[in-house]
C-alpha positions in Angstrom: 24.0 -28.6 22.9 26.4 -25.5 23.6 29.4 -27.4 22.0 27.1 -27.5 18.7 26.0 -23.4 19.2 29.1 -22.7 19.8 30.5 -24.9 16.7 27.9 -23.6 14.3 28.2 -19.6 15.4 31.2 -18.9 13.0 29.8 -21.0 9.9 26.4 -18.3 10.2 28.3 -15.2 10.8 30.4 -15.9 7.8 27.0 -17.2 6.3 25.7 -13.5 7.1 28.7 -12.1 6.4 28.7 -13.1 2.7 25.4 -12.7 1.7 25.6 -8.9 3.0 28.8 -8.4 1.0 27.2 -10.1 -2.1 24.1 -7.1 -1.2 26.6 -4.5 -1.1 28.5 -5.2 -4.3 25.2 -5.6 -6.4 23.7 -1.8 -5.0 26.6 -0.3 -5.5 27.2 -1.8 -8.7 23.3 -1.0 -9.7 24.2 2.6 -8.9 27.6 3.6 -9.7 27.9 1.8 -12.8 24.5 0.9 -13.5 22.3 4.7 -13.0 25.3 6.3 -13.5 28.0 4.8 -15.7 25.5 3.8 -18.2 22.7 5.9 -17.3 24.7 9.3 -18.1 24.9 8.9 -22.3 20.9 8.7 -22.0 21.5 12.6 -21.5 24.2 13.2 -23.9 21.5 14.2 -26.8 19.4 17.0 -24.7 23.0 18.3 -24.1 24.0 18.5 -27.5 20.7 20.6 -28.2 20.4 22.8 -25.7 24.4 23.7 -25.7 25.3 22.8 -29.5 28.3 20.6 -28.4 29.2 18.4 -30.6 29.2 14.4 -29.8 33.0 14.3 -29.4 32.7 17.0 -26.7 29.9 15.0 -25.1 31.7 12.0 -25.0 35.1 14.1 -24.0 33.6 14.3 -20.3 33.8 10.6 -20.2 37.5 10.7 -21.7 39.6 13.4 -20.3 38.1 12.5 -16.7 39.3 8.4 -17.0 42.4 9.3 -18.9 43.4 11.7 -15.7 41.9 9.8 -13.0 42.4 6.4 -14.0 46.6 6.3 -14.4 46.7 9.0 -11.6 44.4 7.2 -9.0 43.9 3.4 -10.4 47.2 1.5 -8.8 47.1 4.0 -5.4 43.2 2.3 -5.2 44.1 -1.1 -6.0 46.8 -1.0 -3.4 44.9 0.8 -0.6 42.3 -2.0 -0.8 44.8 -4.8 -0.7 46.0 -2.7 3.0 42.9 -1.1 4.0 40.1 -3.3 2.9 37.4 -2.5 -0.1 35.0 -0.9 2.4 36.3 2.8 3.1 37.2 3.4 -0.5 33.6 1.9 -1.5 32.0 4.3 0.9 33.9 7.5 -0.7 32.8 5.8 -4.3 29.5 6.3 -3.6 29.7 9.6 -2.0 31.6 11.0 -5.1 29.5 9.4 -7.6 26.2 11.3 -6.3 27.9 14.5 -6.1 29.5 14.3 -9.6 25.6 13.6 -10.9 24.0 16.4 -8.9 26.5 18.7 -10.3 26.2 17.5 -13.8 22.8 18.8 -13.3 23.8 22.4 -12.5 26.5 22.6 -15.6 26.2 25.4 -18.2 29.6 25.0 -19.6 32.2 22.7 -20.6 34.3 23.5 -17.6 32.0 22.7 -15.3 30.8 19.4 -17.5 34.3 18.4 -17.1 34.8 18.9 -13.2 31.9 16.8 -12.5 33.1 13.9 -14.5 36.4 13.7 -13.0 34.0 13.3 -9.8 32.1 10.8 -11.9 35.5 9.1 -12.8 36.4 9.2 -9.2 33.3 7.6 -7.6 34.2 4.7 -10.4 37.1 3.8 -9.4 36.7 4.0 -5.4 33.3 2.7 -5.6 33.1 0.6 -9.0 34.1 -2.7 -10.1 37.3 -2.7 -8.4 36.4 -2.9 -4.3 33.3 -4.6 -5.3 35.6 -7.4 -7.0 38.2 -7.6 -4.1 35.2 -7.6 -1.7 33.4 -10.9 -3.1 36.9 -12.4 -3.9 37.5 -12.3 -0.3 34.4 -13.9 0.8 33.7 -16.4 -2.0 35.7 -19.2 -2.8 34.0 -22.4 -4.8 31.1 -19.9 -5.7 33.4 -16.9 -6.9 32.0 -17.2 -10.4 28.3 -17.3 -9.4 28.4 -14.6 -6.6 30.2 -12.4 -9.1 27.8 -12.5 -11.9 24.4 -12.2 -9.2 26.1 -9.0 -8.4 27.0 -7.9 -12.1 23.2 -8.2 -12.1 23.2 -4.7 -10.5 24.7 -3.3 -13.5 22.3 -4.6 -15.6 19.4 -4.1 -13.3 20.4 -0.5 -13.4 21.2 0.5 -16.8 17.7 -1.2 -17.6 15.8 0.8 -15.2 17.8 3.9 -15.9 16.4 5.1 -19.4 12.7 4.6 -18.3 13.6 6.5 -14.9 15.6 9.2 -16.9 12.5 9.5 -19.3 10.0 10.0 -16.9 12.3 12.1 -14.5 13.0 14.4 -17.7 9.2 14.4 -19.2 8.5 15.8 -15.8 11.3 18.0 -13.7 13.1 18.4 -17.3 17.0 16.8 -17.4 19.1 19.1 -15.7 16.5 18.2 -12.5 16.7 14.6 -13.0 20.3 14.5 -13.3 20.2 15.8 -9.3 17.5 13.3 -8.6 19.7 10.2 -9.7 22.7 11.6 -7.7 20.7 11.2 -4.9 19.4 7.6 -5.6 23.0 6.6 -6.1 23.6 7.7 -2.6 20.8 6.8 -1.2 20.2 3.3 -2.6 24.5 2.2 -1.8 26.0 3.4 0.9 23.5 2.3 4.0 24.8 -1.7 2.5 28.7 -0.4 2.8 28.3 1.2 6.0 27.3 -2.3 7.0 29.6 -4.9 5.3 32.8 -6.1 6.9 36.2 -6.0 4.5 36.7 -9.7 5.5 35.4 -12.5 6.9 36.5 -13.2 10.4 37.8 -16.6 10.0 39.8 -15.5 7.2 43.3 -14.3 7.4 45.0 -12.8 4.1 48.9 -11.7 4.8 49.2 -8.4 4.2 53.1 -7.9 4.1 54.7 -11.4 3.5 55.8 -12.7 0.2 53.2 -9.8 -1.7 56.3 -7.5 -3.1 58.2 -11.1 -4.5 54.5 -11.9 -5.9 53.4 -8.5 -7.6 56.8 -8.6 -9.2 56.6 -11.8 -10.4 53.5 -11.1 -11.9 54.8 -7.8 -13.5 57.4 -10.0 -14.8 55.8 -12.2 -16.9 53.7 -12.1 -20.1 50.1 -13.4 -18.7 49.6 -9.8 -17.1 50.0 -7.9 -20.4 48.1 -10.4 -22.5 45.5 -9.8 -19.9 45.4 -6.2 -20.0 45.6 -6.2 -23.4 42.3 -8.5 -24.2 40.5 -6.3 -21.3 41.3 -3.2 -22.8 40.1 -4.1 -26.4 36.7 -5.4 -24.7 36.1 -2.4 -23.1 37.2 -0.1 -25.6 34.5 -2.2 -27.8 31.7 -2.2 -25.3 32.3 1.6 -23.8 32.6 2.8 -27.7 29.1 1.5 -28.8 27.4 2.2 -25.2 28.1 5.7 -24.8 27.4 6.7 -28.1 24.0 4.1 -28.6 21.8 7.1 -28.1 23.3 9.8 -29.8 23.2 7.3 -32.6 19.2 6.0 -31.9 18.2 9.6 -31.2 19.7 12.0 -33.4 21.1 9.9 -36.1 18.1 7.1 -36.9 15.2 9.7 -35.6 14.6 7.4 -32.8 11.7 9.0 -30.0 13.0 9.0 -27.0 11.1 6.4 -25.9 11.9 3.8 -28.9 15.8 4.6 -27.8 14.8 4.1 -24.2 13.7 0.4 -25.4 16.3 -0.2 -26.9 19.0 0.9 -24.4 17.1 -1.2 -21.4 16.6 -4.5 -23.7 20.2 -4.1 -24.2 21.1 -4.2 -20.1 18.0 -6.6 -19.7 20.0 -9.2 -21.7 22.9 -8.4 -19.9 21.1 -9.8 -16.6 20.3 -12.9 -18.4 24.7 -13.1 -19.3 26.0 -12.1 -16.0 24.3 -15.3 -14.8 25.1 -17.6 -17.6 28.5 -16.7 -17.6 29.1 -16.6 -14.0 27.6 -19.9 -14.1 29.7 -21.6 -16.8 32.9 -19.7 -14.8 32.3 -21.8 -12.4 31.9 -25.3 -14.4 34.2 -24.5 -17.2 37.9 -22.3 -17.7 37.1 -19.3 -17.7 39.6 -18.6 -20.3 37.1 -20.2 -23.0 34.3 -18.5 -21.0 36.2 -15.1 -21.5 36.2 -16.0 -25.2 32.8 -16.6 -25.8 32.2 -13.5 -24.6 34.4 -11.3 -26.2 33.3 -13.0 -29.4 29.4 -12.1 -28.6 30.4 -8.5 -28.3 32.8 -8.6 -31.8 29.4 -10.2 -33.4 26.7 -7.9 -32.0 27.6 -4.7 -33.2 27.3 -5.3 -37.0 23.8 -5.7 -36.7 24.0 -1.8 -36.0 25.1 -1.4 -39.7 21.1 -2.3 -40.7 19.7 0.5 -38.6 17.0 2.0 -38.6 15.3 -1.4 -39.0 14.0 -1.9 -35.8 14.8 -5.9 -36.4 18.3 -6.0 -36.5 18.5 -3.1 -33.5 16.9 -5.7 -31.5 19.4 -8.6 -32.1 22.3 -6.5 -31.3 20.7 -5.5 -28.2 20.0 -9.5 -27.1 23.5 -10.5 -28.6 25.6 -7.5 -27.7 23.8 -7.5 -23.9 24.5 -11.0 -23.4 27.9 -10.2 -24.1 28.0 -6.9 -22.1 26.6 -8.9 -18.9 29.9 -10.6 -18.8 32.5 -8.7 -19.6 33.2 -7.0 -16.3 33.2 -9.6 -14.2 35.0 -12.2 -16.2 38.4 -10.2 -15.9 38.9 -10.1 -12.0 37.7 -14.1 -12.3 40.5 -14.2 -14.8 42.7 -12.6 -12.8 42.0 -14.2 -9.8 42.7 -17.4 -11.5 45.9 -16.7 -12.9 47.4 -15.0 -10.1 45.7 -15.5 -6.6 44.2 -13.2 -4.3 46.8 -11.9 -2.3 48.2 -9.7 -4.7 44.0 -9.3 -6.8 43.6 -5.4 -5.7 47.3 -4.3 -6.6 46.6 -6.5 -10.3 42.9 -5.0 -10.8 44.2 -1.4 -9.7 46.2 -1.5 -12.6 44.3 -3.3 -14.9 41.3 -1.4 -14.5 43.7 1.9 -14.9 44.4 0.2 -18.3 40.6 -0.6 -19.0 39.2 3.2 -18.0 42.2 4.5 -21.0 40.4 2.6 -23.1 36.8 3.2 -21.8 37.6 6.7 -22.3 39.2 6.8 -26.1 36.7 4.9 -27.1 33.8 6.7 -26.9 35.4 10.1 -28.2 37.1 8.1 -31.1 34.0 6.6 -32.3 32.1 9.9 -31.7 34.8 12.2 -33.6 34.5 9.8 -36.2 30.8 10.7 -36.6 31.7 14.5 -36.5 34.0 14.5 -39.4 32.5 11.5 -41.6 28.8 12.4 -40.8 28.1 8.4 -40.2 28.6 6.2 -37.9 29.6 3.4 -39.8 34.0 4.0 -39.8 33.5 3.8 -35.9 31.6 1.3 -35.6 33.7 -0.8 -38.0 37.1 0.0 -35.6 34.8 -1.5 -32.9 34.4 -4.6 -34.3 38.2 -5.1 -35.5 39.0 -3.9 -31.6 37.0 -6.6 -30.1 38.5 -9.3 -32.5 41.8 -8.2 -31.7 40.9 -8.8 -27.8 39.4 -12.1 -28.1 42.5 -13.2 -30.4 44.9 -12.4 -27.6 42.6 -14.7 -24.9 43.7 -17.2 -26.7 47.3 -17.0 -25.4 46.5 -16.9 -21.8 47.2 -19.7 -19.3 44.3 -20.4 -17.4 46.9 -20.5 -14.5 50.0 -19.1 -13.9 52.8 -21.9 -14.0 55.5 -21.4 -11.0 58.4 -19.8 -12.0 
């Protein structure tokens, strides 16, 4: 009877052990990129009217803070998780990623817009996809694809609860108050799960040293890596160009109310939910380079529908094609990843593909929302959009679903 205890202790602590790091990922995920990633454009409108910046500008924040953080502080995170563990740089994350909220709630000028989204940019990429990925990677094994896309479902939870929080928050503290009200959610809501989780389970044993400076050149060697960066950053570009500028488009361009754009914005991250689980699921039964196709191709497809705005028809089938496509973009590329190349060397790899992916995230937005400055439509944006994504999923096609030995 002891032998048995004693046999079946390990199999429940890692039992314990992964289901709290699967809890961890999807709050911070809900928070960091769900209320604040994609809850933040919901506020780009009652910016532009109370401070008469134009949409580039409101979108700049978002660029200028990834474009500095991202190159400067992407690889150093992907390598301090391989060394340290994903738990101490989620902690910091989350920390940042309140603080850069609260303060966008006290700005009055560009300067100070700016500062707080480098914080913002910051809590993304300590506390973001990136440790979050490494983290279940670690833990998960046969069920990487499934665990993956239940706590993608954060994101989507999130962004689909964030417009109707935002609206009420703003109809009754006004934005600037709600802004500070989310950046304490975020805190509130993620870090008691990290202070909790452990980097890795205890029966696993991932060399830190040996073999991991052969293997990350290797990798940086041959052409799967660049393809892959290359498909992930015309995916994101795509899905960051259309997402942060969705409301500027709904409110001030089709007239939307700001509760019609709140619909749309959460059916969007609603079908999301309903992707992250279908596509995690089919990772798992399937290659996931054809999965990775599929959904690049659902994003490329969804945002025509745009073009037939303000039609509330049409709105509503990008949001249920475009979301389904959304939900699985982020986690399909450290499945991908993972796939091609291992785990030993997944954080150094992600660091430096995510630094890639937040360029792109940040272009994006501004490109599509300078376009709309100087064109006075949406339309020329848009259309780069949907030539971007095409571009992406033309390159999956050249990936190995595995790297061959050299």
């Amino acid at each position: 009877m002891n032998v048995a205890s004693t046999a079946e202790a390990p199999a429940l602590a890692l039992k314990r052990g992964s289901v709290l790091a699967l809890a961890t990922a999807f709050f911070a995920l809900f928070s960091i990129v769900g209320l604040s990633l994609w809850g933040l454009p919901f506020f780009y409108d009652f910016m532009v009217q109370q401070f008469g910046w134009t949409r580039a500008q409101v979108t700049s924040g978002n660029a200028l803070s990834k474009l500095l953080v991202g190159p400067a502080f992407g690889f150093a995170a992907g390598w301090m998780v391989d060394r340290f563990g994903p738990r101490r740089l989620l902690m910091s994350g989350i920390l940042m990623a309140g603080v850069a909220l609260i303060g966008l709630g006290s700005i009055s000028s560009l300067g100070m817009f700016y500062l707080f989204y480098i914080f913002n940019a910051l809590g993304y990429v300590c506390g973001g996809p990136l440790p979050n990925q490494v983290l279940l990677s670690r833990w998960f094994d046969r069920a990487r694809g499934q665990a993956m896309g239940i706590a993608y479902l954060g994101i989507g939870l999130g962004g689909a609860v964030s417009p109707w929080i935002s609206h009420a928050l703003v109809g009754r503290f006004g934005w600037q108050t709600a802004l500070k009200i989310l950046g304490l959610l975020v805190v509130a809501i993620s870090l008691p799960m990290a202070l909790l989780v452990k980097d890795l389970p205890a029966e696993m044993s991932i060399p830190r040293t040996s073999g991991t400076s052969a293997e990350t050149k290797a990798a940086f060697k041959g052409a799967p890596l660049y393809l892959l960066i290359i498909a992930s950053m015309c995916s994101i570009a795509a899905v960051s160009g259309t997402q942060q500028n969705l409301k500027l488009f709904l409110s001030l361009d089709q007239h939307y109310t700001q509760a019609h754009a709140a619909r749309v914005l959460s059916l969007v991250l609603i079908f999301s939910l309903i992707g992250r689980l279908v596509m995690g699921w089919l990772a798992d039964r399937f290659p996931v380079r054809y999965v990775m196709l599929l959904i690049y191709c659902l994003v490329a497809l969804g945002i025509p529908f745009l073009f037939l705005a303000p039609a509330e028809a049409p709105v509503y089938t990008f949001a249920v094609i475009f979301g389904i496509g959304l939900g699985g973009d982020y986690m399909i590329i450290p499945l991908m990843t993972a796939n091609i190349f291992g785990l030993r060397i997944l954080g150094t790899l992600l660091g430096v593909i995510l630094t890639a992916d937040g360029i792109a995230e940040a272009v994006s937005p501004w490109l599509v929302g300078h376009l709309r400055d100087v064109s006075g439509s949406y339309r020329l944006g848009f259309s780069a959009l949907i030539a971007i994504a095409a571009v992406g999923a033309a390159v999956i096609l050249a990936l190995p679903e595995r790297q061959t030995a050299a």
